[in-house]
C-alpha positions as CSV (number, residue, x, y, z in Angstrom):
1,X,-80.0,1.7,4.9
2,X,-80.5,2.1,8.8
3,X,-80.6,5.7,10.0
4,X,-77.3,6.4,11.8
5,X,-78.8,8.3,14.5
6,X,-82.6,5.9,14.7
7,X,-83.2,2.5,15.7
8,X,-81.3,-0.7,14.2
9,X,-78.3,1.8,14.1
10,X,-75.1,-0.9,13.2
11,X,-72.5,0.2,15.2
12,X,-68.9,0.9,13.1
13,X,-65.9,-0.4,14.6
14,X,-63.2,1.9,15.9
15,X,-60.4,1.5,13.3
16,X,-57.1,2.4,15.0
17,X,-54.2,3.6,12.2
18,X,-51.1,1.7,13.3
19,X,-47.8,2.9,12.0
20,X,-46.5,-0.4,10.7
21,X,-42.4,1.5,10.2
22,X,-41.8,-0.6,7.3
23,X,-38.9,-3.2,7.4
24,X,-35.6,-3.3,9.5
25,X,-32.7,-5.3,8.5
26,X,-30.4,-7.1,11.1
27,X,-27.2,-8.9,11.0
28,X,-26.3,-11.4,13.5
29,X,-23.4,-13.6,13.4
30,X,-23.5,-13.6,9.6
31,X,-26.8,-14.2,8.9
32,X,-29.2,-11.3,7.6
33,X,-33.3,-11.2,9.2
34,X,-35.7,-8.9,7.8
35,X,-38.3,-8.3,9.6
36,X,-41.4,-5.7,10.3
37,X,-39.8,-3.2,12.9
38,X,-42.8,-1.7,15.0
39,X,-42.7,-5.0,17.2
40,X,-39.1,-3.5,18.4
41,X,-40.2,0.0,19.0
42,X,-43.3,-1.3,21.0
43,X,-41.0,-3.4,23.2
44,X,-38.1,-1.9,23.7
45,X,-37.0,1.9,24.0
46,X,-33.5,0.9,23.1
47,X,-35.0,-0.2,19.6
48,X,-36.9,2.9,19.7
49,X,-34.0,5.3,20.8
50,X,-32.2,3.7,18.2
51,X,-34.7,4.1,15.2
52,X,-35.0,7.7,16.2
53,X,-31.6,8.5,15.5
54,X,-30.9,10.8,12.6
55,X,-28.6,9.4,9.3
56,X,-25.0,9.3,9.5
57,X,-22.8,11.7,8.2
58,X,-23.0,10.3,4.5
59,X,-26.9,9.7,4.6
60,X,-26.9,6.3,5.2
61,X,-29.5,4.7,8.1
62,X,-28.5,1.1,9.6
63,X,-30.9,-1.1,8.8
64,X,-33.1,0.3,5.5
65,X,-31.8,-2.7,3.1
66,X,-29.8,-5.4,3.2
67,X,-27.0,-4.0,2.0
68,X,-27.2,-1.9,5.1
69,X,-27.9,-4.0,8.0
70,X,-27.8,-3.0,12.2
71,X,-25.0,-5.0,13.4
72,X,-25.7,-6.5,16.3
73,X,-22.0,-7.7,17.5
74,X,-21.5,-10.1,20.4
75,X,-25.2,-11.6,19.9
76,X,-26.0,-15.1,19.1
77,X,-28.2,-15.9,15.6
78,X,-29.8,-18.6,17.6
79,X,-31.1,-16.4,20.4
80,X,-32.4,-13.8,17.9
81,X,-34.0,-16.0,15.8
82,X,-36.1,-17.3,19.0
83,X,-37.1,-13.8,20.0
84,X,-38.4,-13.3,16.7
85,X,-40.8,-16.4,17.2
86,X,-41.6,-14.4,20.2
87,X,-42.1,-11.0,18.8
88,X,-43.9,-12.1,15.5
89,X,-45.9,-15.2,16.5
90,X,-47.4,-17.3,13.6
91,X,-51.4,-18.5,12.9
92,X,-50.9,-21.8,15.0
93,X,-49.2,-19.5,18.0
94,X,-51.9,-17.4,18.2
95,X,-54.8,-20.0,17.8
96,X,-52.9,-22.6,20.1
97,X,-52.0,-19.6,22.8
98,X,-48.7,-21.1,23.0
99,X,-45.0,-20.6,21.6
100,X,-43.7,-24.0,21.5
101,X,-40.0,-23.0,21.9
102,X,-37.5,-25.5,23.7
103,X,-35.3,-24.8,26.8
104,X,-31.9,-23.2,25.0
105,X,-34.9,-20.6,22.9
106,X,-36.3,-19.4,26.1
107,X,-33.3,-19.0,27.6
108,X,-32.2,-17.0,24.5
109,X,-35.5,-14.8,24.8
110,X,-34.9,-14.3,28.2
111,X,-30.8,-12.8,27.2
112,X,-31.9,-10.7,24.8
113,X,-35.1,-9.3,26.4
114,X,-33.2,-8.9,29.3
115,X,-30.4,-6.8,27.8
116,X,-32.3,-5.0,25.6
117,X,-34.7,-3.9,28.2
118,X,-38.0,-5.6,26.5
119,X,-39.7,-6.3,30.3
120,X,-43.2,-8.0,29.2
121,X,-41.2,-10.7,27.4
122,X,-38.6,-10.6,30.0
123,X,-41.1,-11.9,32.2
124,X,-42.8,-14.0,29.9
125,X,-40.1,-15.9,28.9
126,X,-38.8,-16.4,33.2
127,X,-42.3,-17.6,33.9
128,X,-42.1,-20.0,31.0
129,X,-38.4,-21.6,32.3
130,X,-39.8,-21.7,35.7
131,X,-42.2,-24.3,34.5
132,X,-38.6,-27.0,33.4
133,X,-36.6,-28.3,35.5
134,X,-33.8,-26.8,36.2
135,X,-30.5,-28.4,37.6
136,X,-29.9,-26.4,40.9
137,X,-25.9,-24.8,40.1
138,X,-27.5,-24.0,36.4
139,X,-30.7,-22.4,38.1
140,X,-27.9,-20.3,39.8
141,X,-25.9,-19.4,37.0
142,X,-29.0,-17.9,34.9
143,X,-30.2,-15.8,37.6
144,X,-26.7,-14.1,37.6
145,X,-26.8,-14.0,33.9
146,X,-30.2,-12.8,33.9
147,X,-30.6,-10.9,37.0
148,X,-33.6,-13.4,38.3
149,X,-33.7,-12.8,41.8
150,X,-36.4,-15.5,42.6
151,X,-34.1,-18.2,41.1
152,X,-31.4,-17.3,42.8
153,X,-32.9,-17.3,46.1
154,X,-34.3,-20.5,45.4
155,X,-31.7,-22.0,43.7
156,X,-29.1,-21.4,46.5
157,X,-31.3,-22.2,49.4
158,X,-32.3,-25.5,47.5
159,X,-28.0,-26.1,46.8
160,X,-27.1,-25.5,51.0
161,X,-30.4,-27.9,51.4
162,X,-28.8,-30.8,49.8
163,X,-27.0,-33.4,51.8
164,X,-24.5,-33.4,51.0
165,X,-23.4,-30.8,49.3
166,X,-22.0,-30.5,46.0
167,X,-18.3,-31.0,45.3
168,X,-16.6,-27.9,46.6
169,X,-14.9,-28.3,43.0
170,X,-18.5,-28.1,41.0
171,X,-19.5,-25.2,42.9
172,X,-16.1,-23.4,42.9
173,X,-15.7,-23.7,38.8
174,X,-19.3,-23.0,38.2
175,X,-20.6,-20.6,40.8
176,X,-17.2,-18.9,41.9
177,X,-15.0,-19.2,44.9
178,X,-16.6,-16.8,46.9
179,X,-20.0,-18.0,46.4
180,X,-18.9,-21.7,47.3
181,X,-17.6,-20.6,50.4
182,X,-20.4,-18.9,51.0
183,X,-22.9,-21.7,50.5
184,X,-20.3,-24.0,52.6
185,X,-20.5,-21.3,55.4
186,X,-24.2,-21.4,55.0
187,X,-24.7,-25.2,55.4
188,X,-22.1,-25.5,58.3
189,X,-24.5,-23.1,60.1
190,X,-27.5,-25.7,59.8
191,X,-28.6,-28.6,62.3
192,X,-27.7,-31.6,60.6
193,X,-30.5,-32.9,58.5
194,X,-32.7,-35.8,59.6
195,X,-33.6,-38.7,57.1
196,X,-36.8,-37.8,55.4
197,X,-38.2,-41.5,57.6
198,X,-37.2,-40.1,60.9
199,X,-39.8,-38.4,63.4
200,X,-39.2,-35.2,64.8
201,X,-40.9,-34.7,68.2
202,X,-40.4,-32.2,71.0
203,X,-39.4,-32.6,74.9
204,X,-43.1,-31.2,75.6
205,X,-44.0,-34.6,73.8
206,X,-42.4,-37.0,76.9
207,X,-44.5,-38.2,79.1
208,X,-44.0,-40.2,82.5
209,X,-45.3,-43.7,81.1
210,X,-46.6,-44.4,84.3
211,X,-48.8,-40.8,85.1
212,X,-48.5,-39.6,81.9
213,X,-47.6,-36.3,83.0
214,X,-45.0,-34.1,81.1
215,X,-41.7,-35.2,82.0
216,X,-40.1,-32.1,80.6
217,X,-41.2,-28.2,81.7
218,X,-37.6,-26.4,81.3
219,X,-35.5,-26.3,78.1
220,X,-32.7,-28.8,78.6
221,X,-29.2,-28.8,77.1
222,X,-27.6,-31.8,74.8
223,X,-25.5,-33.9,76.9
224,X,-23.4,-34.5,73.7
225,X,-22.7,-31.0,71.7
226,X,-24.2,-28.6,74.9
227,X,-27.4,-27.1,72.4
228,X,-30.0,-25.9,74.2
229,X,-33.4,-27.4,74.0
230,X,-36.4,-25.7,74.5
231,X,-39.7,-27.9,75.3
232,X,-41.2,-26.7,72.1
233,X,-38.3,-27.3,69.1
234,X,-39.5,-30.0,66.8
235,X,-36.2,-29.3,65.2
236,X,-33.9,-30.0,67.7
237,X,-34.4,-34.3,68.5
238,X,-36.1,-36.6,66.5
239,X,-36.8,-40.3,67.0
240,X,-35.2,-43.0,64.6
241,X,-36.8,-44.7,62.2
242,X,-37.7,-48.5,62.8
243,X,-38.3,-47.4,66.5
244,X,-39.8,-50.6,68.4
245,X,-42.0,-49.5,70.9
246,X,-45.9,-50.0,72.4
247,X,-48.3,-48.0,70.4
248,X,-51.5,-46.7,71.3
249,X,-53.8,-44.6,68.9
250,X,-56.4,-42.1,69.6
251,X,-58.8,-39.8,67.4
252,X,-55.9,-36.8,67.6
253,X,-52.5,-38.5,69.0
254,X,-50.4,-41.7,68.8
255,X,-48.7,-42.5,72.5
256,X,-45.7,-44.7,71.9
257,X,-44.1,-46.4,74.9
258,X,-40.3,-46.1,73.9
259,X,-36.1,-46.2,75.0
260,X,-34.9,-43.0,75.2
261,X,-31.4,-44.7,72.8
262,X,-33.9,-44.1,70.4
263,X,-33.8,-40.3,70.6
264,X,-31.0,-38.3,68.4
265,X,-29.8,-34.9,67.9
266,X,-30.6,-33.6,65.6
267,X,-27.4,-30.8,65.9
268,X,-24.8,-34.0,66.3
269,X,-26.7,-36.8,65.8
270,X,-25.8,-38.7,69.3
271,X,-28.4,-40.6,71.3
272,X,-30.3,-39.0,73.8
273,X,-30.3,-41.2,77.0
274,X,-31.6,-39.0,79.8
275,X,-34.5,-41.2,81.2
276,X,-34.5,-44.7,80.3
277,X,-38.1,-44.9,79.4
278,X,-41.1,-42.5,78.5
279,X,-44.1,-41.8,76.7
280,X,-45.2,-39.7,73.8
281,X,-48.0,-38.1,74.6
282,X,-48.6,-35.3,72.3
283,X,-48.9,-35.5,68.0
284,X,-45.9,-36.2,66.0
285,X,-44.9,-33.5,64.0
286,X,-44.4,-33.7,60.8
287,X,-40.4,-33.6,59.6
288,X,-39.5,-30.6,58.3
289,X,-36.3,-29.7,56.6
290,X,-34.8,-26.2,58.1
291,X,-35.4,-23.7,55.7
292,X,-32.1,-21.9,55.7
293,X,-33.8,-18.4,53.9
294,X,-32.6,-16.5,56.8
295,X,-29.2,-17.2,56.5
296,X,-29.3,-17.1,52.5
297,X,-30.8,-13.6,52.2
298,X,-28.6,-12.0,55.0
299,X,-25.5,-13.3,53.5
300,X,-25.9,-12.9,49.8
301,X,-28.3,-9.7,50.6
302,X,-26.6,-7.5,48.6
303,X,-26.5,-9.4,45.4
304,X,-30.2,-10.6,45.5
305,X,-30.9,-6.9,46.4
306,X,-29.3,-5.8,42.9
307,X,-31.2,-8.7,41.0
308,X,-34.6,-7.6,42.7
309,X,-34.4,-4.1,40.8
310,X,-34.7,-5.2,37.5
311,X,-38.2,-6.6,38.9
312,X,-39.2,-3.2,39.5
């Protein structure tokens, strides 16, 4: 046998004494679980407040038998029965590293961990839904039931994005009147949106087809709806697609000899006709949608503010 303090010494492994808590009885719509109860206490002090908690007047402690189960009124069987898969995961679980739950069970985790202040699977179980698509209103709806904050950033700045919008009567019945109004507000305050096949350029891209100078150095205003223009807003004309025009290419720049007609805005969506003819000279930007994240967190501040601080 090796000496325990001399060469060849076999290291013994540090045995830690876990306090298992024996079993804790549940009753959820009906139905009775049984289950090992030091996964609660480890994840939830609500679970632990609640196991700490001395016997009632006549001796008896919820949850010791079946005959004696915690109630948990208002809660759905369905949702508990997920978090269990989540709490006590099997062999395959573990040796797969993943719980293979469907949509409705994560969303269930995500209630219960949420309300019962269990925040690693809290977390878990948000990352998971962020990976399945979610329909934008119902994206909404679970970040208010939930307290998400991400999602409902997201999820309203993605709804105002649309075009068009959804039916004042989906978003009214689903989200609230206040928030539709809200989101309407939001939108009315955007540039109308270009077609995803549209170019946006800037007046710094004109140039005199015959010099090739810059025919623009001032901002300009819209004859048609009075915005101003600077010379540098991709965002504020773009040029139609199925444009005919001369076009000439180069290592870094495509110069298009073009009509002016061609030209919208993109605030009102009228032509632009204030030379008949001229050049672009400079790179097409990329179209771009307007991100409206601005508007979205200054007018719903408050309530993404109170969502944020269950992130904490």
């Amino acid at each position: 046998m090796p000496n325990a303090n001399g060469p060849g010494t076999t290291a013994t492994p540090t045995v830690s004494r876990r306090k298992w808590g024996g079993m804790v009885f549940f009753k959820v719509e009906e139905i009775i679980f049984e289950v090992p109860r030091y996964r609660f206490s480890e994840s939830s002090e609500v679970f632990e407040t609640m196991f700490d908690l001395p016997p009632g007047s006549e001796g008896n402690v919820e949850g010791r038998d079946e005959g004696h189960p915690i109630v948990l009124e208002g809660y759905q069987a369905a949702h508990f029965d997920a978090l269990l898969k989540v709490l006590y995961p099997t062999p395959d679980n573990l040796i797969s590293g993943a719980f293979k739950l469907e949509k409705e069970e994560w969303i269930g985790v995500l209630n219960l961990s949420t309300r019962w202040s269990m925040k690693k699977i809290r977390k878990h179980a948000i990352d998971e839904l962020s990976k399945i698509s979610l329909d934008l209103v119902e994206k909404v709806v679970l970040a208010r039931e939930h307290k998400v904050a991400k999602w409902f950033r997201d999820g309203v700045n993605e709804l105002v994005s649309e075009h068009p919008i959804r039916p004042l009567a989906e978003l009214k019945s689903r989200l609230g009147i206040e928030t539709a109004c809200a989101l309407l507000w939001i939108q009315a305050q955007r540039p109308r949106e270009r077609k995803e096949e549209d170019f946006a350029i800037g007046l710094c891209s004109l140039g005199c087809p015959s010099c090739f100078k810059t025919v623009f150095q001032t901002p300009q205003t819209s004859w048609c709806c009075g915005r101003s223009i600077s010379v540098e807003d991709y965002s504020a004309i773009h040029l139609l697609n199925g444009t005919s025009g001369t076009f000439t290419y180069s290592a870094n720049r495509i110069q298009i000899n073009l009509n002016l007609t061609s030209l919208r805005c993109s605030s009102c969506s009228d032509s632009y006709p204030i030379y008949p003819h001229a050049r672009l000279i400079n790179p097409l930007h990329q179209n771009r949608a307007l991100a409206p994240e601005l508007n979205v967190s200054e007018v719903l501040k408050e309530e993404i503010a109170s969502y944020e601080s269950w992130d904490d």
